[in-house]
C-alpha positions as CSV (number, residue, x, y, z in Angstrom):
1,X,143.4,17.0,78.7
2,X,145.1,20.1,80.1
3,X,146.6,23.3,78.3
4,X,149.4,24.0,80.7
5,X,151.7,26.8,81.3
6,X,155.1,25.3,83.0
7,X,157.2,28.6,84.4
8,X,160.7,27.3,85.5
9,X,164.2,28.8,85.5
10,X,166.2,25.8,85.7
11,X,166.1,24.2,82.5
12,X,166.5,20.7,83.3
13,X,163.2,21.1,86.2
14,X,162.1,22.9,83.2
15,X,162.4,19.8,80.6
16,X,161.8,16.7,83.0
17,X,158.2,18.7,84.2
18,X,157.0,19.4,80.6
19,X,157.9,15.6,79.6
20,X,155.7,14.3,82.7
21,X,153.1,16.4,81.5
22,X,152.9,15.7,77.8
23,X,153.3,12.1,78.3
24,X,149.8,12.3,80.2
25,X,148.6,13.9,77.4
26,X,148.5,17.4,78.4
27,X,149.3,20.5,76.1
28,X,153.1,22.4,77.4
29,X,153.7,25.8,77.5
30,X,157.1,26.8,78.6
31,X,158.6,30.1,80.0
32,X,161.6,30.3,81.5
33,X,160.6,33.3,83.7
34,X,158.4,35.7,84.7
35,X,158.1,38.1,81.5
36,X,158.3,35.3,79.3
37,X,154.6,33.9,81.6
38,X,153.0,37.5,80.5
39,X,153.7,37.2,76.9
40,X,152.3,33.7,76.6
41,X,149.6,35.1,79.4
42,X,148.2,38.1,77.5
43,X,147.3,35.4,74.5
44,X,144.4,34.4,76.3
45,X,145.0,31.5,78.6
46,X,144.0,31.5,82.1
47,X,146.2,30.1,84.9
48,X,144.4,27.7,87.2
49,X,147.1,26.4,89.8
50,X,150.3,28.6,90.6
51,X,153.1,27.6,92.7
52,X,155.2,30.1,93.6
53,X,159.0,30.8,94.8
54,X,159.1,31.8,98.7
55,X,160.0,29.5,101.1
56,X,161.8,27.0,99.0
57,X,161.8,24.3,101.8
58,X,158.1,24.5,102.0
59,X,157.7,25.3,98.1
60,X,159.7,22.8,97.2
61,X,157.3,19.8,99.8
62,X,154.2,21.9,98.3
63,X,155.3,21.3,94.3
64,X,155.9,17.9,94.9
65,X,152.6,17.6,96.3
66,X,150.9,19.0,93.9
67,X,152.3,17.0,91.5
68,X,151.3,14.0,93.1
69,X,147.8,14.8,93.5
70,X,147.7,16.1,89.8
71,X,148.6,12.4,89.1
72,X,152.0,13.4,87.1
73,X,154.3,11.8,90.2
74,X,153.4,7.9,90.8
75,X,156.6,7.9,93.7
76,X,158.8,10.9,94.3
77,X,161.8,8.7,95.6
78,X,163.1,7.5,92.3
79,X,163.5,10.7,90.8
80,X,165.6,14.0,91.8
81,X,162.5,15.3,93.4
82,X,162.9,12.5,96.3
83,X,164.9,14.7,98.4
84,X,162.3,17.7,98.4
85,X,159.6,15.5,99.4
86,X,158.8,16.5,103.2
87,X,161.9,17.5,104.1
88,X,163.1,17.6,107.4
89,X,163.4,20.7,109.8
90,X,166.5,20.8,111.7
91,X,167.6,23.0,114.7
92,X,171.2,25.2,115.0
93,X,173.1,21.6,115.7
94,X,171.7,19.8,113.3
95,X,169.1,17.9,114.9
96,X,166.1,17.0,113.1
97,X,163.0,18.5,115.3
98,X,160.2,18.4,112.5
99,X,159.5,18.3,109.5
100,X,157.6,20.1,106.1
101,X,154.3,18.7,105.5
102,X,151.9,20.1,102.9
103,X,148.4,20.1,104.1
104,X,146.2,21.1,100.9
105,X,143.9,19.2,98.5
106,X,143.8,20.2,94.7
107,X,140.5,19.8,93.6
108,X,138.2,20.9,90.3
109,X,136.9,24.5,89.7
């Protein structure tokens, strides 16, 4: 499959991500940050999807999505990524008016 290289601060996101992965069959690379992504960069590998930190309510609806469409997330709800999966918008009193929606398709270079 797949050489991947997983950048995630939280260890446990970290661990569960890389398990999904290697169990279909893709190759892990792990950094735990930034600098650690540059060393394992400048050996050569390329990066071909990259999901950044910014908005984490709409970072957090995007990753799941991507996952999903990468075929490593058969059903977000029964795993602690349930609760970032379109999450809801709500207004000053707590009133849901909306809600995050990714819009994007992954598809092959």
């Amino acid at each position: 499959m797949a050489k991947i290289l997983l950048v995630e601060d939280n260890d446990m996101n970290r661990d569960m991500l890389s398990r999904r992965l290697q169990r279909k069959g893709h190759e892990v690379l792990m950094a735990a940050d930034g600098m650690q992504a540059i060393g394992v960069q400048s050996k050569g590998m390329g990066i071909a999807i990259r999901i950044a930190d910014g908005n984490p309510r709409a970072l957090h609806a995007a990753t799941v999505a991507a996952l999903e469409q990468l075929g490593l997330l058969d059903d977000p709800s029964g795993t602690p990524l349930a609760a970032y999966d379109c999450p809801p918008i709500r207004n000053y009193r707590g009133i849901e008016t909306g809600g995050v929606v990714p819009v994007f398709k992954l598809r092959s270079a």
